[in-house]
DOTORGU-639993 format. One record per residue: x, y, z of N, C-alpha, C in turn; residue in three letters. Coordinates in steps of 0.02 Angstrom, whole numbers, padded with zeros to 5 digits, always signed. Layout:
XYZXYZXYZALA ...
//
This chain:
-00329-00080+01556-00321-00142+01519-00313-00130+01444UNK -00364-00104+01417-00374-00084+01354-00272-00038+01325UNK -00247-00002+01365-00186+00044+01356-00152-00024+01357UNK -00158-00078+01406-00110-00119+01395-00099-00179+01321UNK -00179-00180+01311-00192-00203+01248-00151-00159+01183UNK -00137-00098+01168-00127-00076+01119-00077-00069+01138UNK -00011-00070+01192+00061-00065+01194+00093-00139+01150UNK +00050-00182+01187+00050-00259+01159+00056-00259+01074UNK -00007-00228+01049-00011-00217+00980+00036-00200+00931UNK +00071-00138+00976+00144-00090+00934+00181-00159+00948UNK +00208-00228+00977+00279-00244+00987+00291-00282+00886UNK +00337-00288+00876+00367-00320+00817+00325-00391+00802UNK +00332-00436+00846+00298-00523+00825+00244-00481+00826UNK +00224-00470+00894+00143-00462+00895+00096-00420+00848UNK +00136-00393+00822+00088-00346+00761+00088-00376+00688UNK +00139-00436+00700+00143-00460+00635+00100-00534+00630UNK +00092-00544+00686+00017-00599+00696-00032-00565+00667UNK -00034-00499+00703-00115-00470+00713-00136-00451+00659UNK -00101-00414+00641-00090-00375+00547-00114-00448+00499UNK -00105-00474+00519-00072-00553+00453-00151-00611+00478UNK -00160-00643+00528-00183-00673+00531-00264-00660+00598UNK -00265-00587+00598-00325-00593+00656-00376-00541+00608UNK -00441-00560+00626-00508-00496+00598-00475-00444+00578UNK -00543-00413+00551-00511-00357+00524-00505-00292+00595UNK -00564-00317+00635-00565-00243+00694-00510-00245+00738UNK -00460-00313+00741-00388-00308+00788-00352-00277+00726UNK -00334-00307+00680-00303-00281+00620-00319-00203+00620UNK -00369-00173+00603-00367-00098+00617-00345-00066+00660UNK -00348-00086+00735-00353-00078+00786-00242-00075+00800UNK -00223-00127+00810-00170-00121+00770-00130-00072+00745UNK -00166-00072+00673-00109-00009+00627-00120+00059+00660UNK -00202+00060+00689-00198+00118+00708-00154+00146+00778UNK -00151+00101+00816-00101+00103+00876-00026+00141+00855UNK +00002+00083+00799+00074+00091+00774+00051+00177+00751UNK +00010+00209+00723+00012+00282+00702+00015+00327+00764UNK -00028+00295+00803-00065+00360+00859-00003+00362+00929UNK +00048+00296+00925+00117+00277+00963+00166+00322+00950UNK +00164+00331+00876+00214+00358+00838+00284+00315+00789UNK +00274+00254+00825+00312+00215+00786+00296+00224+00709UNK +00267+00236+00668+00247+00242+00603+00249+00309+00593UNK +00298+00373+00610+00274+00421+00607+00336+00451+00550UNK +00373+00394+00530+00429+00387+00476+00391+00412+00408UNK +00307+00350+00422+00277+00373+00354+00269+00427+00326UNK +00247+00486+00371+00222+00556+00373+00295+00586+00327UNK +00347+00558+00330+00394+00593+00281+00379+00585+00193UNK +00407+00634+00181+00415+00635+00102+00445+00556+00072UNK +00394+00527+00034+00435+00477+00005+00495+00476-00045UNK +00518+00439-00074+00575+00441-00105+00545+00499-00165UNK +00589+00539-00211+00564+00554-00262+00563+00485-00321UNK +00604+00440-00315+00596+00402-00379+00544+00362-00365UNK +00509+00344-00320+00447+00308-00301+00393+00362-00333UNK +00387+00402-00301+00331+00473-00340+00363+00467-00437UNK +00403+00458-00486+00413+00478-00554+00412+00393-00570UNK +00417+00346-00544+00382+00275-00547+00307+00287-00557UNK +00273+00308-00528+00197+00309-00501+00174+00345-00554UNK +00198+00419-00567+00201+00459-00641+00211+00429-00688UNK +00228+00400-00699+00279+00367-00773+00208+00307-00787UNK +00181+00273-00747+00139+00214-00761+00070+00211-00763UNK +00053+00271-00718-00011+00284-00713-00040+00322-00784UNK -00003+00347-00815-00017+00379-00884-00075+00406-00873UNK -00072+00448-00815-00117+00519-00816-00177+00483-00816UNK -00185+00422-00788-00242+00370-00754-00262+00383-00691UNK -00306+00328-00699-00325+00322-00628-00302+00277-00559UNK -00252+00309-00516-00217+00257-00481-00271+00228-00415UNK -00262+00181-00395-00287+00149-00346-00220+00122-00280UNK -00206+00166-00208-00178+00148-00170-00197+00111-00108UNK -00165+00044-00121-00212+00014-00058-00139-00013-00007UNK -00177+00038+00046-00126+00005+00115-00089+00088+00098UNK -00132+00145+00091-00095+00221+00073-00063+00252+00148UNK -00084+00237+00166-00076+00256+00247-00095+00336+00267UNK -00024+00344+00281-00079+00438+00278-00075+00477+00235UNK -00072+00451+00175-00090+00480+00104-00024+00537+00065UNK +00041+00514+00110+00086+00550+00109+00125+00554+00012UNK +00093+00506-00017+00134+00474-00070+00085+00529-00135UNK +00028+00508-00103-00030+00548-00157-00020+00628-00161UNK -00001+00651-00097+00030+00734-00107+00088+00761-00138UNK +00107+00694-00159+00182+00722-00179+00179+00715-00258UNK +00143+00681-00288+00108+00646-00346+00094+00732-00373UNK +00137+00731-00471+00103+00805-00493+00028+00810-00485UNK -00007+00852-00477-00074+00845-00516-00102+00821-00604UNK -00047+00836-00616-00040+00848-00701-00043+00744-00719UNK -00009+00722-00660+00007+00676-00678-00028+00583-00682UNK -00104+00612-00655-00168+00572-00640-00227+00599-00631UNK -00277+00561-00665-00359+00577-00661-00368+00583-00597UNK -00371+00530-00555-00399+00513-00492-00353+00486-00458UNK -00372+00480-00389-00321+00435-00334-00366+00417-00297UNK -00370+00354-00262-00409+00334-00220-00351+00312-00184UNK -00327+00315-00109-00297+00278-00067-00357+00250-00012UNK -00313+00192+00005-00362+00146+00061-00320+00131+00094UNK -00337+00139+00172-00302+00094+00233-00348+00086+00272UNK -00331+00035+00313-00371+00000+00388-00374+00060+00424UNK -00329+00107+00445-00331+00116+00506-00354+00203+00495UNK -00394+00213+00533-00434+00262+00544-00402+00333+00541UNK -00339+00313+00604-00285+00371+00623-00253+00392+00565UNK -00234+00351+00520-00196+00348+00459-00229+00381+00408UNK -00286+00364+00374-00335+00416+00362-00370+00471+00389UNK -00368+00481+00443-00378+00555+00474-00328+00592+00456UNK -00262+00564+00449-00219+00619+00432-00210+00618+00352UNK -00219+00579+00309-00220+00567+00228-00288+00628+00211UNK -00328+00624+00276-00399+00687+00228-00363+00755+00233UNK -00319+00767+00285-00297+00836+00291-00256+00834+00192UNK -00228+00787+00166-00205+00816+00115-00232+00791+00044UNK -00290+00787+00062-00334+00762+00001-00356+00816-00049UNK -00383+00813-00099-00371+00891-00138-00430+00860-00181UNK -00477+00890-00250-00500+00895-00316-00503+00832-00335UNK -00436+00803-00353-00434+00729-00356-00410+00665-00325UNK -00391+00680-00277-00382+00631-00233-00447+00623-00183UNK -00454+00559-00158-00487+00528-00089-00475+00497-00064UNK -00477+00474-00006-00430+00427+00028-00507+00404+00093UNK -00498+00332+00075-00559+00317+00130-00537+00249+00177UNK -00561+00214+00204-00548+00166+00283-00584+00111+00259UNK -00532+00061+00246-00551-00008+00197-00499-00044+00220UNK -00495-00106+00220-00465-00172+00231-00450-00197+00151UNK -00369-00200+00143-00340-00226+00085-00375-00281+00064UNK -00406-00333+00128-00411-00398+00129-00487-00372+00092UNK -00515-00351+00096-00583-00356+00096-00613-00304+00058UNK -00570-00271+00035-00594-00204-00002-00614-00212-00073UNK -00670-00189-00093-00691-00190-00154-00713-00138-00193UNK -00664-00094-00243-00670-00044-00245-00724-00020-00303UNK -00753+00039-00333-00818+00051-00365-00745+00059-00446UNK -00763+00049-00502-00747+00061-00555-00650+00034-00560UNK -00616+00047-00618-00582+00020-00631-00502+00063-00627UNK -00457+00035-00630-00405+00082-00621-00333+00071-00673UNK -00291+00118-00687-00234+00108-00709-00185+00073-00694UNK -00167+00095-00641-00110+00082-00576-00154+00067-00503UNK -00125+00010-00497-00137-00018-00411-00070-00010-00376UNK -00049+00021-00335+00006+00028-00289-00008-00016-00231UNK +00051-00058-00218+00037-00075-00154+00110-00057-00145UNK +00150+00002-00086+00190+00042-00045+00209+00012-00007UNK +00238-00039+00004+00233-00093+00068+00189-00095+00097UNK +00154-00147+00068+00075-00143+00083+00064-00223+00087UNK +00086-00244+00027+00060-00309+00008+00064-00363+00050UNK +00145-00371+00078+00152-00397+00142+00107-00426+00203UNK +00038-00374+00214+00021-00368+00257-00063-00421+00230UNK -00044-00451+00140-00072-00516+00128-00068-00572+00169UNK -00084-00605+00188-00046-00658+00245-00027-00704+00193UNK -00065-00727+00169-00071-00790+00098-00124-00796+00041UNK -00108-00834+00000-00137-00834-00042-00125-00769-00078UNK -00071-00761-00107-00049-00673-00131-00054-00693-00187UNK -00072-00722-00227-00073-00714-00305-00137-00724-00330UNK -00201-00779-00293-00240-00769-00275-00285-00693-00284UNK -00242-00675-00221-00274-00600-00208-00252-00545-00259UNK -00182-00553-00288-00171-00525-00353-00224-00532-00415UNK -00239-00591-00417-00276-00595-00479-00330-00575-00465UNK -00381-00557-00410-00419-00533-00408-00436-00466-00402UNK -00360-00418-00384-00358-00358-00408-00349-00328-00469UNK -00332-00399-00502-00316-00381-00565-00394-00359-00615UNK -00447-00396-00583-00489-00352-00618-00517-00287-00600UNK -00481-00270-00567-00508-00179-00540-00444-00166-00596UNK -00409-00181-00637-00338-00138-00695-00408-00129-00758UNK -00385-00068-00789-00417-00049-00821-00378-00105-00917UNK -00385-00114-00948-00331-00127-01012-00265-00116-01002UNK -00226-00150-00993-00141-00126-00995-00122-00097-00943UNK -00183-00117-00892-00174-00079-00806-00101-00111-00763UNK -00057-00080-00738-00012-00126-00683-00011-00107-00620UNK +00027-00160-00584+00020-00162-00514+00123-00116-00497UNK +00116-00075-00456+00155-00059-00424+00177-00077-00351UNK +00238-00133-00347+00226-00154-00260+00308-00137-00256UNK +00317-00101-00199+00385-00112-00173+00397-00150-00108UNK +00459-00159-00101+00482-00209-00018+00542-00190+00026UNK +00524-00174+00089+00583-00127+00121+00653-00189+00119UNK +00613-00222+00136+00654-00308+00157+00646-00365+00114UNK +00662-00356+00052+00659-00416-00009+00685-00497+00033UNK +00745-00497+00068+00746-00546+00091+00693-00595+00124UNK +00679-00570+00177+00624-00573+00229+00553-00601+00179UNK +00534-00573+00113+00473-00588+00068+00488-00617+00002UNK +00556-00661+00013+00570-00684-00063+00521-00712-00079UNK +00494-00761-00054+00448-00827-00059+00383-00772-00100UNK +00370-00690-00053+00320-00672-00121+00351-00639-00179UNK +00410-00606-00176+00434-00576-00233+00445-00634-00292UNK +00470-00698-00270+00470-00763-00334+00395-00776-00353UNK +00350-00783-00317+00264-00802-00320+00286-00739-00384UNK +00281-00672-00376+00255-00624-00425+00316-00634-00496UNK +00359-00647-00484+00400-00657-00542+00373-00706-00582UNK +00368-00761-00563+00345-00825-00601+00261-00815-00635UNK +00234-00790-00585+00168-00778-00612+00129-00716-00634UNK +00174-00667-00652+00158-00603-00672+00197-00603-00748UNK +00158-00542-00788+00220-00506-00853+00251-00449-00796UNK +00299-00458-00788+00383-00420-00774+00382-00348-00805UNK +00365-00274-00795+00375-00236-00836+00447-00200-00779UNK +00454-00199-00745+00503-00172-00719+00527-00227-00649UNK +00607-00218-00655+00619-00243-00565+00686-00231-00551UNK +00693-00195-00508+00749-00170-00486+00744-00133-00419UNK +00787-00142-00398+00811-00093-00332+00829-00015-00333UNK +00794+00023-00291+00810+00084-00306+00857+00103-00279UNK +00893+00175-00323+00963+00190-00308+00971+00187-00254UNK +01044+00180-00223+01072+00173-00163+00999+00144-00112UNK +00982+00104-00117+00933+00053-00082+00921-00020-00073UNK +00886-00048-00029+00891-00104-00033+00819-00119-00035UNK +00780-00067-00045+00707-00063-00061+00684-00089-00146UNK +00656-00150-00145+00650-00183-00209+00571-00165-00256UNK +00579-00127-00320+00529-00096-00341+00496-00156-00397UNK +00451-00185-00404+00410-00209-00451+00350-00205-00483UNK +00372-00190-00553+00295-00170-00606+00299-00222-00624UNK +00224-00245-00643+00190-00301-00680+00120-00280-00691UNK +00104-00325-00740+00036-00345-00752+00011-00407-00760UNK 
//
């Protein structure tokens, strides 16, 4: 029963209910399926390099905060030279089991709910990696309340595989954010936005 429960989990609608609008232990339960299926096993690749010299460029050798990191693939690729600390956070267990294999000196990566996570001290850069999405509502809301984990002159880093599909939040963040960057990365249709 339970195997049939988590095939259910991986389909497209159904994960985008579960992810979006159910607890947090289906919600974990969930992402961790999509890892341990393999459908998510895209993440485990090298991310773009201009996503990694984005992340460099803002964090100003700060302290970044990744929430929704998954398996911590983004933080290994990150110079050392180029941040104090890294904290990544995801729901799903599987996802962080494999983010500790590449955790190092300054990085950590621990098993937290975006929705619900409250992290210890303050940060430079907040990344959300296609992450944010997985806000159901109330996203600016929940912006402004990450906004006090930014340290002075702290910003938020969010990108979107599918800008179409999330205009309704990419306009929410235009209108109600300062704008430090927005654009599409080269040859992409992946939409990058800095603010504070």
């Amino acid at each position: 029963m339970l195997r049939k429960i988590d095939r259910v989990l991986t389909s497209r609608g159904i994960l985008y209910l579960v992810t979006r609008f159910c607890g947090s232990a289906l919600r974990r339960r969930a992402f961790d399926q999509n890892y341990i299926s393999g459908r998510w096993d895209h993440f485990d690749k090298e991310p773009s390099t201009e996503i990694v010299k984005v992340i460099e460029k803002y964090a100003r050798k700060g302290r970044i905060l990744d929430l929704g990191c998954g398996t911590g693939i983004l933080a290994s690729m990150l110079s050392p030279d180029s941040f104090e600390y890294y904290l990544g956070v995801d729901a799903s267990q599987e996802a962080i089991a494999r983010a500790q294999k590449r955790k190092g000196e300054k990085i950590r990566v621990e098993i937290g709910d975006i929705l619900s996570y409250k992290p210890k001290g303050k940060f430079d850069l907040i990344v959300f990696a296609e992450s944010l999405y997985y806000v159901p509502y109330f996203r600016r809301r929940f912006l402004q309340c990450c906004a006090r984990w930014l340290m002075p002159g702290g910003l938020f880093v969010v990108t979107v595989v599918e800008p179409r599909r999330f205009r309704s939040m990419i306009k929410m963040i235009r209108k109600n954010f300062q704008i430090v960057e927005d654009r599409f990365f080269q040859n992409s249709q992946r939409l990058l936005l800095v603010f504070g």
